[in-house]
N, C-alpha and C positions, 0 to 999 in steps of 0.2 A: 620736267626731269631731264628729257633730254638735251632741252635746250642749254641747260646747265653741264652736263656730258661733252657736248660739240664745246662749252665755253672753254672748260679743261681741256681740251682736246688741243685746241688751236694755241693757248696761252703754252703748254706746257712745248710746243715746236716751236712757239716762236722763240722762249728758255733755251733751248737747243739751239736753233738761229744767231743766238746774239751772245752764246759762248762761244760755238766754233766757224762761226762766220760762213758756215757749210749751207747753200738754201738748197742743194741736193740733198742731205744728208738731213735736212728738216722737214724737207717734204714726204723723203722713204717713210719717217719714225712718225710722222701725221699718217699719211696712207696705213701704214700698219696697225696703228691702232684704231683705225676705221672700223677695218675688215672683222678685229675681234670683236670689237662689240658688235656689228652687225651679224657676226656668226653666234655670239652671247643670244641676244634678242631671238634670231631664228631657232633656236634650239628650245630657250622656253616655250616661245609660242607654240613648236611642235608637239609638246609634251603638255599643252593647256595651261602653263602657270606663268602669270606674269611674274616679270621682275619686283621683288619686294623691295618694299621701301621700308615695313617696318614686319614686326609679328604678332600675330593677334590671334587670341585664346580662340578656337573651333567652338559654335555655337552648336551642341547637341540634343538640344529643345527639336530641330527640325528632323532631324537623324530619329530621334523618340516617335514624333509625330506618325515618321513615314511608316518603319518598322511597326506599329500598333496593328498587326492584323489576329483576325477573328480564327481562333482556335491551333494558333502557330505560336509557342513560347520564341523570341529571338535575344539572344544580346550579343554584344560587342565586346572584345577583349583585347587588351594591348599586348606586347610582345613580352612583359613581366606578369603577363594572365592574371592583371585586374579587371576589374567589371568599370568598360566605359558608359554605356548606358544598355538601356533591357527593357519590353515593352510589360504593358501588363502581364498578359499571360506568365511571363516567364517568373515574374516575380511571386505571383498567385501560386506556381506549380514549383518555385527550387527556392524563391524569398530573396530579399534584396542583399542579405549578408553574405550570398555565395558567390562564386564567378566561376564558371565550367573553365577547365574541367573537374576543379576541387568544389565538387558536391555533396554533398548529404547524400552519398550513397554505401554498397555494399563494398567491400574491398575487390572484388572481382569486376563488380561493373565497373567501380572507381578507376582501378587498373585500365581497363578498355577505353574507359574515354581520355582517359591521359594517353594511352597509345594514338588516338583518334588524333590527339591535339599535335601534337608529334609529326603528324603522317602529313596532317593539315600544313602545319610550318615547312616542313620539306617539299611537298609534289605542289602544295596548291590548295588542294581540296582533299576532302574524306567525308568517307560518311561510317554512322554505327547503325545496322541493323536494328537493334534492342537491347534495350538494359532499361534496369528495373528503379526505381523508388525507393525510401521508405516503408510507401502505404502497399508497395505489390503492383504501382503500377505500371505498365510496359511504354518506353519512350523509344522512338527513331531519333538519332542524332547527325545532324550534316552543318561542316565547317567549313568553310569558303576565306584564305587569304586576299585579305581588302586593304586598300587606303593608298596613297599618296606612293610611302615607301615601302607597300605593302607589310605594312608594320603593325594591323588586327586583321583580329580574324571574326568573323563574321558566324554564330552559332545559330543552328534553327532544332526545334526540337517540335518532335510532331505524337502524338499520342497514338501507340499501334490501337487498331481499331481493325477487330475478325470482321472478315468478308460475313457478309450475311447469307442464310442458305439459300440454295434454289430449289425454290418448288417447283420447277418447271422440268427438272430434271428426267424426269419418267415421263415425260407428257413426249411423244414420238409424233408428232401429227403425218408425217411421214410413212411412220410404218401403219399395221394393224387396228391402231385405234383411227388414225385418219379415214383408212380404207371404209371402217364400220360406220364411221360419219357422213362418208360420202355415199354410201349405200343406202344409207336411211334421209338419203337428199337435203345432206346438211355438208357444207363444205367450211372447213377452216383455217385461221389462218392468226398467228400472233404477232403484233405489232407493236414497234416502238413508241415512246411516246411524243417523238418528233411522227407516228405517222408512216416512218420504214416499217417494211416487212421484214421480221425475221426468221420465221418460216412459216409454209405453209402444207398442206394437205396434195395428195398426188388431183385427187380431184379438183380444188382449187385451180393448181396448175395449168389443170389440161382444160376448163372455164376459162379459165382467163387470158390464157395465152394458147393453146392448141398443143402443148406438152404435158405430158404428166412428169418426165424426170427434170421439167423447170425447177430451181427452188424459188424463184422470184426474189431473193433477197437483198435487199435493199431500196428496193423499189417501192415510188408510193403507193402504201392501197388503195387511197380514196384513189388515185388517176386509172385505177383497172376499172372502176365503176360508174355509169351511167345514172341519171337520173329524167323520168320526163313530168312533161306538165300536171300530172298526178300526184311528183313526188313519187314516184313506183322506182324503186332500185333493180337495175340490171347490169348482168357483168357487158363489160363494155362490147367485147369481143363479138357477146352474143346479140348485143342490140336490143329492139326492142322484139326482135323475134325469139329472145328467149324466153324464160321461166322469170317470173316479178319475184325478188330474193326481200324476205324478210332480216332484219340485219338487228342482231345482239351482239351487244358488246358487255364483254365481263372483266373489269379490271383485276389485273393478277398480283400488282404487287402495292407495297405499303407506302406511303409520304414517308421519306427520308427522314430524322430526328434532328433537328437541331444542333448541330457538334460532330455528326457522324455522316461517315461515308456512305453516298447512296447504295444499296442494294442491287444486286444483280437483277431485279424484276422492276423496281422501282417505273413507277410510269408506262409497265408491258400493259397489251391485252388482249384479249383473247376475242375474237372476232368471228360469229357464227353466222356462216350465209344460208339461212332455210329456204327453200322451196315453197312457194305459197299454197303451190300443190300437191304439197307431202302430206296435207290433210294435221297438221297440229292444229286445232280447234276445228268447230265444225264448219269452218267456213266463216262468212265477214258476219256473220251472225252468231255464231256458235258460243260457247262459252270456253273460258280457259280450262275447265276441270278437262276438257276431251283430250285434251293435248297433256295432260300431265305426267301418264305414266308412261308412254313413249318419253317425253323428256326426262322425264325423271333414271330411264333405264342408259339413256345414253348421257347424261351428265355425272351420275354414278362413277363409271370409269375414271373420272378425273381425282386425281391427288387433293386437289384443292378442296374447301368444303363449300358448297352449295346450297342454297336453299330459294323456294320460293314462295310469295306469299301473296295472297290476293290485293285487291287495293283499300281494305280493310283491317289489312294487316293481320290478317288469319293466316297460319302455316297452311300451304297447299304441299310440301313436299320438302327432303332433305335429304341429299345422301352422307356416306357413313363417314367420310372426311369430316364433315359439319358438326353432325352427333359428336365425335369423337372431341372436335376442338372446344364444343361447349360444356364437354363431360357428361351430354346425354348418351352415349352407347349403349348403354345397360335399359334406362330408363324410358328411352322413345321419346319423341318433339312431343313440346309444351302447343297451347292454342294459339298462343302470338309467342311474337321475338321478345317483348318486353320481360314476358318470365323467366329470360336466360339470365338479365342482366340483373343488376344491383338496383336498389332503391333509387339513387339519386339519378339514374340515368333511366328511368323507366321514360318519364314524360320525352327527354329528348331522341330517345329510338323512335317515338312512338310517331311524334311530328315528322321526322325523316322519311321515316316508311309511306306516310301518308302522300308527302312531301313529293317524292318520286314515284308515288302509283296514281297522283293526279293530273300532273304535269305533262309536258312532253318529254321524249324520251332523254331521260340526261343519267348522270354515273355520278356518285363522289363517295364520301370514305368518312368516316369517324371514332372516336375514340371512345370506348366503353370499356367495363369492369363486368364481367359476367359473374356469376355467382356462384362457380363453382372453382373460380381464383379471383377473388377482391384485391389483391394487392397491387395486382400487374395487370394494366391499362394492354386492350387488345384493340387493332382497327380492323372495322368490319366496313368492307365497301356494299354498297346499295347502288343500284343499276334499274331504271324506269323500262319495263319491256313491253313490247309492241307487236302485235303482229300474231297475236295468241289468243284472239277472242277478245276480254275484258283486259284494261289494266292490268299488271301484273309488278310485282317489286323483287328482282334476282339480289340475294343475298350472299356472301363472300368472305368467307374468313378461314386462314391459313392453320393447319394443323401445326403449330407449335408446341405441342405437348413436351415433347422430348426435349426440343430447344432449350424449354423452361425450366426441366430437368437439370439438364446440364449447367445453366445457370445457378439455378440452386446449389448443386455438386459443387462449381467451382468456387461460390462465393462463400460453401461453409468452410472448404479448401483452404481458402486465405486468411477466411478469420480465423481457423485454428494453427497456423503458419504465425499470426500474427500473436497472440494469445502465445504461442509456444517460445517466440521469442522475448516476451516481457517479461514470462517465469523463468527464462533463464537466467536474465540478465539480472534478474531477481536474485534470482536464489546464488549466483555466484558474486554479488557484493554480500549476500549475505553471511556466504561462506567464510568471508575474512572477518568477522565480527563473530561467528560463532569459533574460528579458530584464535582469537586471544580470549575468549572468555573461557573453553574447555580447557586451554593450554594454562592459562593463569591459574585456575580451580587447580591443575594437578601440580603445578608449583607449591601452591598453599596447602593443599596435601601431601606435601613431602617433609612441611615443616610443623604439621597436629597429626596424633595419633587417636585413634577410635579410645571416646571418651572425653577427649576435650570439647570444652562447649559452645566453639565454633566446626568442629569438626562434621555434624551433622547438617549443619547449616551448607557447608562449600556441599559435600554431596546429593546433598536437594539441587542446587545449582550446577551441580555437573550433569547431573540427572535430566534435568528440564534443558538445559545445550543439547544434551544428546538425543533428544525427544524434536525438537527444534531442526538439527541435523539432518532426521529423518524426513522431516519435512520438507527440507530442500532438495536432498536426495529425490522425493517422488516428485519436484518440480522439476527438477534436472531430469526425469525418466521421462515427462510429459514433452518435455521441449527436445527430449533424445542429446541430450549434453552430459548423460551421466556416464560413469565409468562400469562397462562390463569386460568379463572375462569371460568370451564366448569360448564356445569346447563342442566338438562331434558329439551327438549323445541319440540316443532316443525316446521320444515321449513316454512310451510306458514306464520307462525304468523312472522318471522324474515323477508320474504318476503313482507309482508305488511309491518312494519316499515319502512324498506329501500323505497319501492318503491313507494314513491311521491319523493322521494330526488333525486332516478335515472331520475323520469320522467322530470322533471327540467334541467336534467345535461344532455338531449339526443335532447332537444330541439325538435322543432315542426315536424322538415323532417324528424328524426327516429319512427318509432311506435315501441311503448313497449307492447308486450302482455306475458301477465300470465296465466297460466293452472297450477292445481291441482289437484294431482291423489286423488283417494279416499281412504281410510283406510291406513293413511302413517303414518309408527312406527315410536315414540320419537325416536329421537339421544341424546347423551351429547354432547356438545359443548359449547364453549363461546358466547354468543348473539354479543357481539360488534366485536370480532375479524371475528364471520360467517360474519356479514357486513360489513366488510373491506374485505370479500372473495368475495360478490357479487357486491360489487360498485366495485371494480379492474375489473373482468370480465366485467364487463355494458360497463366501459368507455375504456376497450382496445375494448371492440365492436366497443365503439361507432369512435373512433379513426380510427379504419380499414373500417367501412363502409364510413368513412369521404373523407382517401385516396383511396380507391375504386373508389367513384364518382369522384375524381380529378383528378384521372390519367386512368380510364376506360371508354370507348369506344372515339369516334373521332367525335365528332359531334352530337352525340346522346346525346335523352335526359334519364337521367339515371333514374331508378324506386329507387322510394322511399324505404328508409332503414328500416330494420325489426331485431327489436333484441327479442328473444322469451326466457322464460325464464317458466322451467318445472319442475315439483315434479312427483317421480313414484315411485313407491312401487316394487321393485324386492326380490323375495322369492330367496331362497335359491337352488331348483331345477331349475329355472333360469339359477342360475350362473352357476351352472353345468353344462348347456345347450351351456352355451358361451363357455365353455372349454378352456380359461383366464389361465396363468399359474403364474399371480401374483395373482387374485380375489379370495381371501380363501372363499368355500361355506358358505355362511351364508343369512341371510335376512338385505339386506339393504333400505336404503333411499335413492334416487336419487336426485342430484340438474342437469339439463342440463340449458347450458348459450349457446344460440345459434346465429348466427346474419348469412345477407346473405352479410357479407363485402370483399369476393372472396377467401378465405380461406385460408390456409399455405401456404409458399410456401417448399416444400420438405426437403430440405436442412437446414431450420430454427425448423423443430419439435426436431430432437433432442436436441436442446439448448433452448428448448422455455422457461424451466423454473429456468435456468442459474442464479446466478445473476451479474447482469450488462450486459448481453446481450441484446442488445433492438435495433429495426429495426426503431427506430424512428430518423431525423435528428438531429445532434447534439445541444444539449442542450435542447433537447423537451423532455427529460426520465431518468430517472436514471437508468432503467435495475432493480428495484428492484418490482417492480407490480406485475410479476406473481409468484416470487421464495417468493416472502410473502405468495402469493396463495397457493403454493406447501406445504410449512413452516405450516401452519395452518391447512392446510387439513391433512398433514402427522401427526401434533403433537397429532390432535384431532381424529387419528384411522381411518380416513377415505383412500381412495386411488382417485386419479385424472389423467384421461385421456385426450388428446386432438386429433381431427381427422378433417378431411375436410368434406363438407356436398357437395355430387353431387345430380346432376339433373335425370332426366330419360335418357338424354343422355350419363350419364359418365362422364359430365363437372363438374368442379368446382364450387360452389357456395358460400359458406360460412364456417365458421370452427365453431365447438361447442366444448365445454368442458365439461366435464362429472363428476360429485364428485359422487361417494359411501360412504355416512356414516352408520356404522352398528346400526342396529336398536337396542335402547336399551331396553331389558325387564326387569321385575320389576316394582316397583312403584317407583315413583319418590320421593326422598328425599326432606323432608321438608325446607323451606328458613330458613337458621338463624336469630335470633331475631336482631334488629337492635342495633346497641352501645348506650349505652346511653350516651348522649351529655356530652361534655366536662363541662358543666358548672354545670349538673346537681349532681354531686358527692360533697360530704361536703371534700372528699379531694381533693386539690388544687395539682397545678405543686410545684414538687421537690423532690430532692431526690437524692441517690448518687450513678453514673453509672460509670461503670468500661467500657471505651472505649477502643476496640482491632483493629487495623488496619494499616496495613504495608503501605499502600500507603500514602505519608506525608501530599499532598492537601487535601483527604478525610478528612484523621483525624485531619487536622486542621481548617476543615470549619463544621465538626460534631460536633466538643466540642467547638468555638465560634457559631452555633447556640444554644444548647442545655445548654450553660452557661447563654447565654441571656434570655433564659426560666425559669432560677433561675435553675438548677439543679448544681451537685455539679460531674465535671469531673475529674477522674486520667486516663490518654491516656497512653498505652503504644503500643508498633512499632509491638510485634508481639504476639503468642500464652504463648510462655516462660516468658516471661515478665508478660502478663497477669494474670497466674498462679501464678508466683512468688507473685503478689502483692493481693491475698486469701490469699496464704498458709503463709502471712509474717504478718497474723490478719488484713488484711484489713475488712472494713465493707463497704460493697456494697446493694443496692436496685435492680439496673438490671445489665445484662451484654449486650454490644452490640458490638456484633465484625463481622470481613471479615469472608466468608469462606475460599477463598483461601489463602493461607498466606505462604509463604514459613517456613521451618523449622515446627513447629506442628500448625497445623492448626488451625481453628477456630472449629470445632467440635472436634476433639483429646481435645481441652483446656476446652471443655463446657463438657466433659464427665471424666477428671479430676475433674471440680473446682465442678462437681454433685455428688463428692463423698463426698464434705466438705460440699456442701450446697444445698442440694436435692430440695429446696425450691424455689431457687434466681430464676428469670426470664428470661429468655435470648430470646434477638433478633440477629438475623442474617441477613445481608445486604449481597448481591449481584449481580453481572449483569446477573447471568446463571439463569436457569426457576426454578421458587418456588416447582414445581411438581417432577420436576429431584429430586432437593436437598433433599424434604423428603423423595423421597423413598430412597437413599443414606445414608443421614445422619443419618435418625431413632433416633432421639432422641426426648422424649415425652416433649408435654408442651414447642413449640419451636415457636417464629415467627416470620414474615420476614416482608423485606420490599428489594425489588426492587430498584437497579440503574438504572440510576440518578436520587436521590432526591432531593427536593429542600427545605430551611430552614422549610418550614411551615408542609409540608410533614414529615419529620423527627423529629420536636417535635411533631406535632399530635401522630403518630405513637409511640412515649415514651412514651406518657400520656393515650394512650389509654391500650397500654403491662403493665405499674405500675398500671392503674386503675383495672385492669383487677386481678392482683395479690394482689391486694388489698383487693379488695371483696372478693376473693376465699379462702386470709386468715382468715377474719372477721367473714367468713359463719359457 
C-alpha cells in the first residue's frame, strides 16, 4: 500500500513538472505531501488504529466469550441503547429482549436507571446503588463509556447481597472475658484464615511478646509459637522454659455459598492456648470427664454454640448457645448428635464425629437438617481435640435462630407484596369489563319497565355485576389500590355504629362484650371501610366459635361463646418495650377482636391473610375476608397482628387480632360543605365533553349514557387523539378520560391540553385508588370518579365537575 502511495506521490509532481516547467515548485508540492502523510500514519499509530483499507463487520463472539463471568449480569449498548451483545447471566436475570436501561422494571427504578444512562454518556461513568426487579429483587448497577469512539457503553449489574452477621461481635477477648481466660490458664486469640491474628487476649500478648497492651494484629500465630522434638507447643518467647501449651482450635465461621459474598467470620478461629498444667484432665492418663466442667463453665461465655462429645460420640457437654440453635433449651442434650438431626443425615454425622475423634487433630464443617427446622440446611463445624485426656470431638454451630426469623418475616413480606400486586392488576382490568356490563344493564333498563319479560332477567345481571364489583373492591383493599375517604374519628364512636348490627349477626349463644380504654387518640381512617374491618373479624369469630362447638369435645356440653372486642391506648415507650421489629415507636390506637373459638391452627397463620385462602368448606367463603382486613388496615397506616389466646395452662383457647392505628395529632380538619343539589343551579345539564378512553365498552356505554343526559360527545381511543382534537380548535366544556392508556396517557394528555386551556376541567376515571393517583399525578384542579360506574353515577358526577367549574368561573 505504500508503495503504491510513494507511486502517486512522485507521478502526480512529476504532472506538476511537465505543466509548469517549475522543478522548484515540483519538488516543494512532493516535499509537502510527504510530510502529510507521514504526519497521517503517525497519528493513527499513536491512537492504535491502522490506516484502513476497507471496513469489516466487529466480530462479538469474542467480546461474549470475555464478558461471560460467574455471578455478574454484563451487556453492551450502542449509543441508540440497543443491546450489542450480553453474557449469560444478564440474559437469565433481564432476558434477551431488553437492553438497559429500558427494562422490565418499576417506573421509579426505570426512571433511575435511564438517569444512570444519562450521567454514564456525560461524565463517563455511573453507578446505581439499588433498584429492584419484577420478582423483588435488589440489583447494583455500573456503566462505563467504551469503544473506539466511545460510542457504548458498558453495563454491569451485580446482585445486592446483606452482609452476613457477626457473631463475634460480643466476643471482647480483650476485655473481661479474656482476662477470665487467662486466669483459669487458657490464653486466646482469633485468627484469620490466611493464619493473621486478629486479635487476641491481654494474656496472650504479654506470653507472647512481654506486653499485655500489644494487640499483635496481623502477625502470624503460628511464628509466635515453638515446637520441640516431642511435638510439645511452647510460646516462642518463653522457650522451652515455659509451660507445654495444649492448643484447640474452633472454627467460628461458615464456608461461603456459592453466588454469595463471603462473610465477615468466614475462615476465623478461635485459638485456645491451655496450660498443660491447669490440670484439664487428670493428667496424661486421666480421662476427659475431669476436665469437663471447668470447660464447659468457661466455653459457656461464648456466643457461639458449643458442644462436646466423646470419641463415641456420646454428648459429654453443651452450652446454651447450642441448646438454643438446635431448639433444645427447654428439653436438655439428646445422648448423641445424631438425635438432633433429620433422618437422612443421621449416618453421615455419625461417621464425621467418629471421623475426628479418631484421627489426628484436624477441624472441618458440614451441612445438616436438624429436626427441629427440616427445611433450612445449617453447617456445623466439628474440630478433633487433644490434650484432655481421651479423644474428644468439639462441636460448633451459630445461633441463627433470629436470622431465620427474619428470613421468614421478609420472604412472607415479598410474597404478599407480590400477591398484592396480581390482584390489583387484576381486579383493575377487571373493573373496565364490569363497567360496560353494569353501564349497558342500566341502559336496557331505561328502555323495559317492571313487568316486562326481559326486565327481570337485565336485573339478575345487574345484580351479579354488582356482587362481582365487590369482589374487586376487596381485591383492590388487599393490594391497597382501593379508593378511601379517610376522616379524624374515633374508634368507639365506629364501635357503636357497628355494634347492634354484629349483635344480630352473633346471635343469642355468642356474647358480645365491649371495653374502652380511656384517653384514646383520634386516627384517620374511613368510617365505612373501618366497619367492613370489624364485622369481617366478628363474623370469622363468629364462624370459628360456631365450628369449635361442632367439632369440639365428645359428648360434652360446650360453654357458651364469647367474642370481646377492645380499644387501648399504647404510647410510644410501650412499643419500645415490645421490641417489635416491624412496630415503628410512636403512639398508637389499639383495636383487639378476640373470641374463645380454639384458636389457629399453626400451619394456617402464615397465610391467614392470603387472598383466597380460606379453611371454610367449599363453597361457604371466598378467601377474601381477611386480606380485605389486611388491605384496609395496611392502606389506612395502621399495622395487624394475629396470635392464639392460651389459658394458664398453655392450652389453646381462642385467637385474637390486634390493629395498631397511629394516633393522629392535630386538629381535625373541618367537613366540606355539602354540593349543592343538582337542581338547585340556574344552570342545567349540557355541555361539550371531550371523552378519552382506550377501552371500547367503557367509552361506548360513557358517551351513550352522557349523550342521554343531553351533553354533546367527541370519543376518541386514546391520549393522542384526544390532544389532537384541542389543538385541531376543538371547543370542549370538560375533559374525561382513563388514566391508564397505553401510548400517552391520560395525565401526559391533561398536562398538554393545560397548556392551551388552563381553565377546561377534567375528570379522571379509574379502577386504582383515588389517593395513589393524586399523589402521582399531581395535577391541580383534578377529579375523579372510581370503577365501575353505573349510568346515573357518571352523569351525576359530569354535572356535579361542570357545575362546579361553572361557578368558579362566574365568581
Amino acid at each position: 500500500m505504500l508503495a503504491g502511495v510513494a507511486g502517486a506521490l512522485l507521478l502526480s509532481a512529476g504532472i506538476l513538472f511537465f505543466a509548469t516547467s517549475d522543478w522548484m515548485l515540483s519538488a516543494a508540492y512532493a516535499v509537502g505531501l510527504a510530510v502529510l502523510l507521514a504526519g497521517f500514519l503517525a497519528f493513527e499509530r499513536m491512537h492504535g488504529r491502522p490506516v484502513p483499507i476497507g471496513l469489516a463487520a466487529p466480530d462479538w463472539s469474542v467480546t461474549v466469550a470475555a464478558i461471560e463471568e460467574q455471578g455478574e449480569a454484563v451487556a453492551i449498548t450502542d449509543r441508540a441503547n440497543r443491546l450489542v451483545c450480553a453474557n449469560s447471566a444478564f440474559v437469565d436475570g433481564f432476558g434477551a429482549g431488553s437492553a438497559p436501561p429500558a427494562l422490565a422494571l418499576e417506573r421509579a427504578d426505570l426512571e433511575a436507571l435511564t438517569k444512570l444512562a444519562r450521567e454514564s454518556w456525560r461524565d463517563g461513568a455511573g453507578k446505581l446503588d439499588i433498584f429492584h426487579d419484577r420478582q423483588g429483587g435488589e440489583w447494583a448497577a455500573f456503566a462505563v463509556r467504551a469503544g473506539r469512539g466511545e460510542d457504548h457503553l458498558i453495563w454491569r449489574f451485580r446482585r445486592a447481597i446483606a452482609a452476613a452477621p457477626d457473631i463475634l461481635a460480643n466476643v471482647d477477648l480483650a476485655g473481661p472475658f479474656g482476662a477470665m481466660l487467662s486466669r483459669a490458664g487458657i490464653e486466646a486469640a482469633i485468627t484469620g484464615p490466611d493464619g493473621a491474628i486478629r486479635s487476641v487476649s491481654a494474656g496472650f500478648a504479654e506470653r507472647a511478646s512481654g506486653d499485655e497492651a500489644a494487640t499483635l494484629a496481623g502477625q502470624d500465630f503460628a511464628g509466635l509459637l515453638r515446637a520441640d522434638d516431642r511435638d510439645r507447643i511452647f510460646f516462642a518467647r518463653e522457650g522451652r522454659a515455659g509451660t507445654p501449651q495444649t492448643l484447640i482450635d474452633v472454627p467460628l465461621g461458615e464456608p461461603p455459598q456459592s453466588g454469595t459474598a463471603p462473610g465477615p467470620n468466614d475462615g476465623a478461629t478461635l485459638m485456645l492456648m491451655v496450660d498443660s498444667g491447669v490440670g484439664i484432665g487428670s493428667g496424661w492418663d486421666g480421662t476427659a470427664q475431669a476436665g469437663v466442667a471447668q470447660l464447659e463453665a468457661l466455653l459457656a461465655q461464648l456466643p457461639l454454640g458449643l458442644a462436646m462429645t466423646d470419641r463415641d460420640g456420646r454428648f459429654l457437654f453443651a452450652n446454651d448457645a447450642f441448646l438454643r440453635s438446635v431448639g433444645r433449651a427447654e428439653r436438655g442434650l439428646p445422648a448423641f448428635p445424631t438425635d438432633l438431626v433429620t433422618r437422612e443425615d443421621k449416618a453421615a454425622l455419625s461417621d464425621a464425629v467418629r471421623r475426628h475423634g479418631r484421627g489426628p487433630a484436624t477441624s472441618g464443617d458440614m451441612a445438616v437438617r436438624l429436626v427441629s427446622q427440616p427445611e433450612e440446611p445449617v453447617s456445623i463445624g466439628l474440630s478433633g481435640v487433644r490434650g484432655l485426656g481421651e479423644a474428644s470431638v468439639l462441636l460448633s454451630l451459630a445461633d441463627s435462630s433470629e436470622e431465620t426469623q427474619l428470613k421468614r418475616q421478609v420472604a412472607q413480606a415479598t410474597k404478599m407484596q407480590a400477591v398484592g400486586q396480581l390482584a390489583g392488576g387484576v381486579a383493575h382490568d377487571f373493573n373496565n369489563v364490569l363497567t360496560a356490563v353494569i353501564g349497558t344493564c342500566d341502559l336496557m333498563l331505561l328502555r323495559h319497565t317492571p313487568g316486562d319479560s326481559d326486565y327481570d332477567d337485565i336485573q339478575q345481571i345487574r345484580a351479579n355485576s354488582n356482587r362481582a364489583a365487590s369482589l374487586t373492591r376487596q381485591l383492590l383493599a388487599f393490594s391497597r389500590q382501593q379508593t378511601l375517604r379517610p376522616e379524624i374519628l374515633q374508634l368507639p364512636d365506629v364501635v357503636s355504629e357497628v355494634g347492634l348490627l354484629i349483635k344480630r349477626l352473633l346471635g343469642e349463644k355468642i356474647g358480645f362484650y365491649v371495653q374502652h380504654d380511656r384517653n384514646l387518640g383520634a386516627v384517620r381512617a374511613d368510617p365505612q371501610q373501618l366497619e367492613q374491618v370489624i364485622m369481617n373479624l366478628a363474623v370469622n369469630a363468629r364462624d370459628a366459635i360456631n365450628a369449635h362447638g361442632a367439632h369440639g369435645g365428645s359428648g360434652t356440653a360446650k360453654a357458651e361463646g364469647r367474642i370481646s372486642l377492645l380499644t387501648r391506648s399504647v404510647k410510644s415507650q410501650q412499643v419500645v418495650k415490645l421490641g417489635s421489629e416491624i412496630l415503628p415507636a410512636a403512639d398508637y390506637t389499639v383495636l383487639i377482636v378476640q373470641d374463645n373459638g380454639g384458636g389457629i391452627p399453626d400451619h394456617v397463620l402464615p397465610k391467614l391473610f392470603e387472598p383466597f385462602f380460606t379453611t371454610k368448606e367449599m363453597g361457604k367463603g371466598t378467601g377474601l375476608g381477611l386480606s380485605t382486613v389486611y388491605g384496609i388496615v395496611k392502606q389506612s397506616g395502621g399495622f395487624i397482628f394475629a396470635d392464639n389466646v392460651t389459658d394458664t395452662g398453655g392450652r389453646t383457647i381462642g385467637a385474637r387480632f390486634t390493629i395498631y392505628f397511629p394516633v393522629h395529632h392535630g386538629e381535625a380538619p373541618r367537613r366540606p360543605a355539602a354540593p349543592e343539589p343538582a337542581g338547585s343551579s340556574e344552570w342545567s345539564k349540557g355541555g361539550r365533553i371531550l371523552l378519552v378512553e382506550d377501552e371500547d365498552m367503557v367509552r361506548a356505554v360513557a358517551e351513550r349514557a352522557l349523550a342521554r343526559a343531553g351533553y354533546q360527545i367527541t370519543a376518541c381511543p386514546g391520549g393522542e387523539e384526544g390532544l389532537a382534537a384541542i389543538t385541531e380548535g376543538g371547543e370542549f366544556d370538560m375533559v374525561l378520560s382513563d388514566v391508564v392508556m397505553p401510548g400517552m396517557d391520560g395525565p401526559a394528555m391533561v398536562r398538554a391540553i393545560r397548556q392551551l386551556r388552563p381553565e377546561i376541567p377534567v375528570l379522571f376515571m379509574s379502577g386504582y385508588a383515588e389517593e395513589a393517583l393524586r399523589s402521582e399525578i399531581d395535577i391541580p384542579d383534578m377529579h375523579f370518579i372510581a370503577k365501575p360506574f353505573s349510568v346515573a353515577e357518571i352523569g351525576e358526577k359530569v354535572h356535579s365537575v361542570m357545575l362546579q367549574a361553572k361557578t368558579r368561573q362566574s365568581a
